[in-house]
C-alpha positions in Angstrom: -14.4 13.7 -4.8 -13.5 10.0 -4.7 -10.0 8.9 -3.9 -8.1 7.6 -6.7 -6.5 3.8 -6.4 -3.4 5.3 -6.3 -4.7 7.4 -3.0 -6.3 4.4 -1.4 -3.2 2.3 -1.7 -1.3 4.8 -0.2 -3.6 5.7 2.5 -3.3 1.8 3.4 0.2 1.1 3.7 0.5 4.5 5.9 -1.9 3.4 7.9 0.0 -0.1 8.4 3.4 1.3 9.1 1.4 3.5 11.7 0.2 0.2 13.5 3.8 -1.2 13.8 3.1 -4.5 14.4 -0.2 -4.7 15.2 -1.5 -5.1 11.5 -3.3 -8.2 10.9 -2.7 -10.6 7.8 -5.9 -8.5 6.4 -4.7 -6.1 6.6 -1.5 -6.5 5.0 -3.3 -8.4 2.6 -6.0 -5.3 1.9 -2.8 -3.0 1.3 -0.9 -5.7 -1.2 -4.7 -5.7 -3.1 -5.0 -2.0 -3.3 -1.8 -1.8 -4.6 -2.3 -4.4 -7.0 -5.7 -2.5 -8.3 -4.4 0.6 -8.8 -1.5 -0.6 -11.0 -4.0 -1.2 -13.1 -5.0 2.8 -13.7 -1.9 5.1 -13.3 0.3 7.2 -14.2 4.3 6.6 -14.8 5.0 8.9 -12.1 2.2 6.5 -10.0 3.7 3.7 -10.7 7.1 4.4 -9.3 5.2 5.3 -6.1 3.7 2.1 -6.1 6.6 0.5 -6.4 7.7 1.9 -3.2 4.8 1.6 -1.2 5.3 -2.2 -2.2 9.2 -2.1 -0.6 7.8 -0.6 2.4 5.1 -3.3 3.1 7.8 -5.9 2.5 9.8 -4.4 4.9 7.3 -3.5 7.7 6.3 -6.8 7.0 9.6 -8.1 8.0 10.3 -6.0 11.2 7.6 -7.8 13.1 
């Protein structure tokens, strides 16, 4: 079965925080447009998650 949006967003940003500060701009960038995508096909409950997942790339963003 293919991941949802949601799934591949989240799968992204994990993968991010687990390369500390080695993630490049494209990275970063990749996670922010998976994000972006799959707001447009989720649920409520989705959403909210979302909505984290974009707090924590701000703030891994930040701790380099």
């Amino acid at each position: 079965m293919e991941k949802s949006l949601f799934q591949q967003a989240r799968d992204l940003v994990t993968n991010l925080t687990n390369m500390g500060g080695n993630a490049t701009e494209q990275d970063k960038q990749a996670a922010q447009n998976a994000i972006q995508a799959a707001y447009q096909d989720c649920t409520p409950e989705e959403r909210t998650h979302l909505q984290q997942l974009e707090q924590q790339l701000e703030q891994n963003n930040q701790l380099k």
